[in-house]
PLY file of the C-alpha trace (Angstrom):
ply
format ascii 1.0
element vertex 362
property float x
property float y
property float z
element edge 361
property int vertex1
property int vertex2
end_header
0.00 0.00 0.00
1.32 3.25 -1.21
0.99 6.68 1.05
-1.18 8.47 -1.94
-4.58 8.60 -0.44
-8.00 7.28 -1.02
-11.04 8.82 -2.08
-12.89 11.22 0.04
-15.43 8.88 1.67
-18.64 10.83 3.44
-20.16 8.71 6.23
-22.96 10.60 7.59
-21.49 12.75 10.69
-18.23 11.40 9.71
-16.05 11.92 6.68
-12.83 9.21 6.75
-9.42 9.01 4.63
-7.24 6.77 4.88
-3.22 6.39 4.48
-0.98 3.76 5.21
-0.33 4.21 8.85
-3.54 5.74 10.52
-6.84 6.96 9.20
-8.40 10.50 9.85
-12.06 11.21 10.94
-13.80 14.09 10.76
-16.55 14.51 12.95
-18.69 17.24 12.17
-20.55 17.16 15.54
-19.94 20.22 17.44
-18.34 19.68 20.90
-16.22 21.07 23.78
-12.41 19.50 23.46
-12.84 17.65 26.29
-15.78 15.84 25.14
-14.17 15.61 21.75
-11.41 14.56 23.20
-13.21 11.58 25.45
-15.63 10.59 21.70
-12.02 9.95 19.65
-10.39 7.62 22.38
-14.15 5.87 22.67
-14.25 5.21 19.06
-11.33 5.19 17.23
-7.69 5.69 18.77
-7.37 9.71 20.08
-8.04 13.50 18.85
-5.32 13.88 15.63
-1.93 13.91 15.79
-0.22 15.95 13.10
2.69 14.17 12.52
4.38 16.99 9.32
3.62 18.60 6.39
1.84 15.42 4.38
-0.52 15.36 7.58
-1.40 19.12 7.17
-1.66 18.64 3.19
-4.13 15.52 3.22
-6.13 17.18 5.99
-6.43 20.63 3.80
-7.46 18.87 0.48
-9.46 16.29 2.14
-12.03 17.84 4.20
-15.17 19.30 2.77
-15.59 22.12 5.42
-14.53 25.66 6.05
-14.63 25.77 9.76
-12.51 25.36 12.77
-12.07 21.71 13.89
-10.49 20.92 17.07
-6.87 18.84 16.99
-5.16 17.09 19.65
-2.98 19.40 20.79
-3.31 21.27 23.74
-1.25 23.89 26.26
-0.62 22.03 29.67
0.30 25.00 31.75
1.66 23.32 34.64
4.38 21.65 33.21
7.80 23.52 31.91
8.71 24.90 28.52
10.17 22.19 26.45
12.86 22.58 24.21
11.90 21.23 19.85
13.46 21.16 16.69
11.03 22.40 13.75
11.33 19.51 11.39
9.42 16.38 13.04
11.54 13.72 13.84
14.17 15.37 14.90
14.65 14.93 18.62
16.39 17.81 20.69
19.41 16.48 23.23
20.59 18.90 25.63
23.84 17.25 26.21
24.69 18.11 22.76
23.01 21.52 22.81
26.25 24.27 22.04
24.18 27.30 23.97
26.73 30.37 24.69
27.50 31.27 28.09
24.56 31.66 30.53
22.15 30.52 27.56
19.08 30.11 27.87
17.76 32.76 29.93
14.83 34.72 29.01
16.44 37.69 29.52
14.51 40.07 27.66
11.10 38.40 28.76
9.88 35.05 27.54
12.69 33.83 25.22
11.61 30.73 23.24
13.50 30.92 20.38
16.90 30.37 19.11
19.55 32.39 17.31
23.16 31.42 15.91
25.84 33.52 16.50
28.85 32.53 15.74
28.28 29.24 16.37
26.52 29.66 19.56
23.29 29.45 20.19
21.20 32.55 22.51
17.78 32.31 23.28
15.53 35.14 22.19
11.92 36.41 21.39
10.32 34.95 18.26
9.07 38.35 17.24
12.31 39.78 16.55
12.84 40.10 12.80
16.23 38.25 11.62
18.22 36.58 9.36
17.80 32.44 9.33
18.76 29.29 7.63
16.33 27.03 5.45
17.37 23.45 5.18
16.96 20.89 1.79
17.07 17.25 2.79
16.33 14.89 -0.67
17.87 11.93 0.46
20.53 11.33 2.33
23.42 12.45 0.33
21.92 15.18 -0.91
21.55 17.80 1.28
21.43 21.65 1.30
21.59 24.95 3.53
20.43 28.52 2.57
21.23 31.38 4.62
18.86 33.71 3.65
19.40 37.53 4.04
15.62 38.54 4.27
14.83 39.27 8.21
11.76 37.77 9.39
10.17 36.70 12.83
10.48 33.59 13.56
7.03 31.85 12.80
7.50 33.80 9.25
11.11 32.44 8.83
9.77 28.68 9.58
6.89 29.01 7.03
9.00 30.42 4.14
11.64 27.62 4.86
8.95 24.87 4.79
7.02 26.73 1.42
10.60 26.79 -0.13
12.66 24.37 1.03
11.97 21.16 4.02
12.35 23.46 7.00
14.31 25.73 9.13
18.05 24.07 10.12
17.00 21.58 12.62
19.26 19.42 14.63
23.08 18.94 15.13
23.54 17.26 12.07
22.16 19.61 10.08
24.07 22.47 11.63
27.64 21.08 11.47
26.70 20.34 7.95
26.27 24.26 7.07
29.29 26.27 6.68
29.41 29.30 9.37
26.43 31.34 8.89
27.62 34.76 10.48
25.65 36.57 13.27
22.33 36.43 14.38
20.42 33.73 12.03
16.99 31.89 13.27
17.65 28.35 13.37
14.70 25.59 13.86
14.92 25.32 17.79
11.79 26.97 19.92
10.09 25.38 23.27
6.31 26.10 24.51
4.58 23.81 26.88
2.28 22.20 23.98
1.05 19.03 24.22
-0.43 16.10 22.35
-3.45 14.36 23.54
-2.13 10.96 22.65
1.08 11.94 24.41
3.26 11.43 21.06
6.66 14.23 21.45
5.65 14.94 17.96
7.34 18.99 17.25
5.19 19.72 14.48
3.53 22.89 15.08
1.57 25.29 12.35
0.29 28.29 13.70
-1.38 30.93 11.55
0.68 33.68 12.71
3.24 33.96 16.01
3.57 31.14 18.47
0.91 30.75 20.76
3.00 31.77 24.36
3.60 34.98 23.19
-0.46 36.34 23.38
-0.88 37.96 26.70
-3.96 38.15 28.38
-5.29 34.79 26.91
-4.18 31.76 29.30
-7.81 30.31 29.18
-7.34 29.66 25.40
-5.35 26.44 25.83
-6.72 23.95 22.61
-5.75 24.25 19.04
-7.71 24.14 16.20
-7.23 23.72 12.76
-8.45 26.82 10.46
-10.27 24.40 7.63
-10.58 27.39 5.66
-7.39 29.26 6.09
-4.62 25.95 4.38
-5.20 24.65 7.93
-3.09 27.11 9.81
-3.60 26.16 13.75
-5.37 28.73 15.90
-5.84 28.20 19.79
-9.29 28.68 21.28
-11.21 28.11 25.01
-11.59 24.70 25.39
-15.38 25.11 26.27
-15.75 26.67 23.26
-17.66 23.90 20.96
-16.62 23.03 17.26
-16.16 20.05 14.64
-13.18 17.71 15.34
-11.01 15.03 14.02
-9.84 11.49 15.25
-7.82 9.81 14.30
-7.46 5.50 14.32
-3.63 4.29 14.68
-2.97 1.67 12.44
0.74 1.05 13.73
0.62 -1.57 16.50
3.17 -2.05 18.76
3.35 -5.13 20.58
4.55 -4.79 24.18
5.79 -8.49 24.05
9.53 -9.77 24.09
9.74 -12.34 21.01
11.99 -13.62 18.53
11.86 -12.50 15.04
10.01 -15.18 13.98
7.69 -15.46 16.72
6.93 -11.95 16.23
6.55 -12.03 12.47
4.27 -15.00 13.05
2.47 -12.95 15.59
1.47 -10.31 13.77
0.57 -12.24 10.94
-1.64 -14.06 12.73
-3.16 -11.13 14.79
-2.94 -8.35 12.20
-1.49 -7.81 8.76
2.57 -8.67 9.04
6.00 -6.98 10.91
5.94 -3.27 9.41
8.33 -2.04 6.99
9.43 1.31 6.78
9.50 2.91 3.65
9.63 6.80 3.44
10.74 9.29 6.19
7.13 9.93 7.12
6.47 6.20 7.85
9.93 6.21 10.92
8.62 9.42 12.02
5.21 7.95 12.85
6.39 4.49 13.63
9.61 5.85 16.40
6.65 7.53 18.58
5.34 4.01 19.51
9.09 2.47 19.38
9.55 5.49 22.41
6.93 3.21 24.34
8.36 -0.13 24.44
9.14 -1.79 27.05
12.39 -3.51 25.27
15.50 -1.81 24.33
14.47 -2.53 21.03
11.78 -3.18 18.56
12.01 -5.71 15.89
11.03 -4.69 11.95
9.69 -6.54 9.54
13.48 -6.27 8.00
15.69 -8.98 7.31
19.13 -10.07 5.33
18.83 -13.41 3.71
22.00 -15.43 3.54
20.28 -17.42 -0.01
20.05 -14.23 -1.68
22.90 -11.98 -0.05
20.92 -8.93 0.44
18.49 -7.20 3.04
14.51 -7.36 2.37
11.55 -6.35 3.74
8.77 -9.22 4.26
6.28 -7.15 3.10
7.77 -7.27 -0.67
8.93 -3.40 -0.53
11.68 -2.55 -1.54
14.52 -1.19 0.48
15.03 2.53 -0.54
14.18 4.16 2.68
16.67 3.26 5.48
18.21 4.45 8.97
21.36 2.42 9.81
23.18 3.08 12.41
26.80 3.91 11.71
28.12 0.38 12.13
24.86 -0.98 13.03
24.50 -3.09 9.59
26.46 -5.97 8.24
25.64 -8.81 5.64
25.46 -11.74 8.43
23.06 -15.04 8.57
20.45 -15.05 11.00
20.45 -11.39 11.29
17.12 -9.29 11.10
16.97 -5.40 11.84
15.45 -3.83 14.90
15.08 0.00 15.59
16.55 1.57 19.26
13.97 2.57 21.40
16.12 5.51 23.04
18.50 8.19 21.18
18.02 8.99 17.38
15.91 5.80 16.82
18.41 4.05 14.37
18.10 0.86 13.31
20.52 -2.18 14.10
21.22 -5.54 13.41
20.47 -8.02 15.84
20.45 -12.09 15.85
16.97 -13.11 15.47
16.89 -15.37 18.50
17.47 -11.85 21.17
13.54 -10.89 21.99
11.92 -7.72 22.17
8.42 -6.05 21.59
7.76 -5.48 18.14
5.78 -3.00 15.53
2.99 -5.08 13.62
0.26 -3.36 11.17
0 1
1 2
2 3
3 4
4 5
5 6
6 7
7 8
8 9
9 10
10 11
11 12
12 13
13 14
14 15
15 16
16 17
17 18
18 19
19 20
20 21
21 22
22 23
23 24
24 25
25 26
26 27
27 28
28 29
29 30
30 31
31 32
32 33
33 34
34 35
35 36
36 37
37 38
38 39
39 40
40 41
41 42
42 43
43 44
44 45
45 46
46 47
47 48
48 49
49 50
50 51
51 52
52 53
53 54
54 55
55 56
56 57
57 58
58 59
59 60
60 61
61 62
62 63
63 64
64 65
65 66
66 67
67 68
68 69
69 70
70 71
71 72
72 73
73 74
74 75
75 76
76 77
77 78
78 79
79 80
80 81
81 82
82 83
83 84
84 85
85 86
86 87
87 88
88 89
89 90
90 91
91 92
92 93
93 94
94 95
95 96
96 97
97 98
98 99
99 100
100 101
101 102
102 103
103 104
104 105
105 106
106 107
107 108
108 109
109 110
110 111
111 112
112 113
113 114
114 115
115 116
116 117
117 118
118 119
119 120
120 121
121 122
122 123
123 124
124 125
125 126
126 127
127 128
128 129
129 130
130 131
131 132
132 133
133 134
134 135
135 136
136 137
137 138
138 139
139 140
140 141
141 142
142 143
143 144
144 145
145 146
146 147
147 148
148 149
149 150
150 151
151 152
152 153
153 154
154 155
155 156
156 157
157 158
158 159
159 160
160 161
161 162
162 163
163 164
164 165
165 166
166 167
167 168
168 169
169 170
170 171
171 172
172 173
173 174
174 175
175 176
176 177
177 178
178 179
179 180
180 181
181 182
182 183
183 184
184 185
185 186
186 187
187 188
188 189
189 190
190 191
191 192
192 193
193 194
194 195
195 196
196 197
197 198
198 199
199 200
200 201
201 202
202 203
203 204
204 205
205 206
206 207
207 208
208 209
209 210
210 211
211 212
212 213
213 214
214 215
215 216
216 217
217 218
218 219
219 220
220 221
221 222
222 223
223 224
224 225
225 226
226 227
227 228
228 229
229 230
230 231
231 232
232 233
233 234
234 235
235 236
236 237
237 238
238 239
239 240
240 241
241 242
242 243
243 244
244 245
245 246
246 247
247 248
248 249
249 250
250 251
251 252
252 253
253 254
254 255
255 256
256 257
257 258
258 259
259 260
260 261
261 262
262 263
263 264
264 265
265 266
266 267
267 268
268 269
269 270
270 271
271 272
272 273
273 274
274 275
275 276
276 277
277 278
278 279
279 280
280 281
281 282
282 283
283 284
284 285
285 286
286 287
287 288
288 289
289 290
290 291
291 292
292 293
293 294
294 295
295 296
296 297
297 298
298 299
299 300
300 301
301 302
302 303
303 304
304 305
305 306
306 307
307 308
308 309
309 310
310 311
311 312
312 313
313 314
314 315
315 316
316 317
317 318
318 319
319 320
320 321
321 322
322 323
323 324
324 325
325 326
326 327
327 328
328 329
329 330
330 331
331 332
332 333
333 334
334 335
335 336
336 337
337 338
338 339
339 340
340 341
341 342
342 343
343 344
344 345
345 346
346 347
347 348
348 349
349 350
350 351
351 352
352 353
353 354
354 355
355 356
356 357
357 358
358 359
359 360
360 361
C-alpha cells in the first residue's frame, strides 16, 4: 500500500481518509475539546496527531468544510517549557546543545527561540525580525543549507523555509553540515509547553501567525484548532468553546511483548497484517513515537538479510530505498534481522533473530 490517499469517503457525521499508517475522521458534531477529546479515544484511537507537512496537506485537500475543527494538541500550563526542533523527527538532546555562556535565559522576557551567532546558540523572542537558515534534505546524500538575508520573525522564517525548502536548520547534524552562517540567524529550535493528547513528542507545530505563548492576556485559550478554511493554519481557542473535530485510528501496532523475530513475524501475521516495513521518512517518524513506548530496548522490523540471496529485504515485498542504519549498526550476516533503538536517534541495528523484544505489527 502506497501513502497516496483514497477517495474522500462521506459517512454521515463522519467523513474518513485513509493512508498507510492511521486513518483521519472528521466529525462534524460540534463539541467542547474535552468531550471531543473523550468521543475519539471511545471510538477510534485519540483527537489527531499531526505528525508533518503530508498530515497538514491531506487534511487541507481532504475535508469538505470551512470551519474550525479541534486537533489534539493542547497547552498544559503546569508543566515547563520544552525545548523542539522544527522539522518532526528530529529529537532535541541537551547534552549536545552548544548554547553560549549563561544561555538560555529569558532575559529580555519570555525567550523561546533560538539564534546562531557565531556558532553559539542565545535564546531570544520569536518576534524579533532576523536573518535564518532554510534546510533541503532529498535523500541522504543530498543535502542543502540557505542562509537567507531577508529578516523575518520567527514563525514567518519557519513558514517560508517549509514553502521553499523542508524546513528551518534543525538538529546537530544539520548544523555542522552548514558552513558558518555569520551573526544572528533563526535556526529551527523553539520550546512552549504544547502538548499532544495521545502523548506522542511529535514537534510539528503550524500556527497561523506567532507562536501561541507569546499572546498575553489569553491563558484560558489552551486547545488548538485547525483553520479548515485558512490551508489549515492552527489557531488556539477556550476549550469550552464547541466546534467540529477530528480522530484519528492508529494503524501502527506495537506489541509490548519480548519475542523472537520469527515469533513476532508470526504474531502479527496471525493477529494483524505482518511486521511493518518502513518505507519513506514519514512512515519512521510515525512508527519511532510508539518504538519510544516499548518496554524492550528494542523493537524488531519486519526487516531482514537473507543469507540465499545476499541482500536485506523487507517481508512485506517493498523494496529497500528508505533506510536508517546506524553507523556500524548493519552488516551482511546469517540469522540477522533489523530492529530500531527505542532511546536516542531511533536508528536501526542488526540483531540475531533469536534476542527478543516487543515489536511494531500493522
Amino acid at each position: 500500500m502506497q501513502w497516496s490517499l483514497f477517495l474522500l469517503i462521506l459517512m454521515g457525521q463522519c467523513s474518513f481518509f485513509t493512508c498507510r499508517l492511521y486513518n483521519y475522521h472528521f466529525i462534524k458534531e460540534k463539541k467542547k475539546w474535552d468531550e471531543a477529546q473523550k468521543h475519539c479515544r471511545e471510538k477510534y484511537t485519540d483527537l489527531a496527531t499531526v505528525c508533518n507537512m503530508t498530515d497538514m496537506k491531506r487534511l487541507i485537500n481532504y475535508i469538505e468544510s470551512q470551519d474550525e475543527a479541534w486537533i489534539g494538541l493542547y497547552n498544559q500550563t503546569n508543566v515547563d517549557r520544552k525545548w523542539y526542533w522544527s522539522l518532526p523527527g528530529v529529537e532535541f538532546d541537551g547534552d549536545t546543545a552548544k548554547w553560549d555562556n549563561g544561555e538560555p535565559n529569558d532575559n529580555d522576557g519570555r525567550e523561546d527561540c533560538a539564534l546562531m551567532i557565531s556558532g553559539k546558540w542565545q535564546d531570544f523572542p520569536c518576534t524579533a525580525p532576523n536573518k535564518f537558515i532554510c534546510y533541503n534534505e532529498t535523500n541522504q546524500s543530498n543535502k542543502t543549507c540557505y542562509v537567507i538575508d531577508y529578516l523575518m520573525n520567527w514563525s514567518q522564517a519557519q513558514n517560508y523555509c517549509r514553502v521553499n525548502h523542508t524546513d528551518l536548520i534543525s538538529g546537530i547534524d544539520q548544523l555542522d553540515h552548514c558552513a558558518e552562517s555569520g551573526p544572528y540567524t533563526w535556526i529551527g529550535l523553539f520550546r512552549d509547553t504544547w502538548r499532544w493528547s495521545d502523548r506522542s513528542s511529535l514537534s510539528f507545530r503550524y500556527w497561523e501567525s506567532s507562536l501561541p505563548n507569546l499572546v498575553v492576556g489569553q491563558s484560558e485559550k489552551n486547545c488548538a484548532t485547525t483553520v479548515l478554511n485558512r490551508a489549515g493554519k492552527w489557531r488556539f481557542d477556550d476549550c469550552n468553546e464547541e466546534k467540529q473535530f477530528i480522530c484519528y485510528d492508529d494503524k501502527v501496532i506495537l506489541v509490548k511483548e519480548s519475542k523472537t523475530w520469527v515469533e513476532a513475524l508470526n504474531y502479527c501475521r496471525e493477529n494483524h497484517h505482518d511486521l511493518f516495513s518502513i518505507t519513506k521518512l514519514d512512515e519512521q517518524r510515525w512508527v519511532q513515537e510508539e518504538a519510544k513506548k516499548a518496554d524492550s530496548s528494542y523493537v524488531w522490523l519486519g526487516l531482514r538479510y537473507s543469507c540465499t540471496l545476499d541482500f536485506w529485504f523487507w517481508v512485506t515485498d517493498n523494496r529497500v530505498n528508505y533506510t536508517n542504519w546506524a553507523p556500524n549498526g548493519k552488516s551482511d550476516e546469517c540469522d540477522m534481522s533489523a530492529a530500531m533503538e527505542k532511546a536516542g536517534q531511533n536508528q536501526w541495528f542488526k540483531q540475531p533473530d533469536n534476542e527478543t523484544f516487543n515489536f511494531i505489527c500493522f
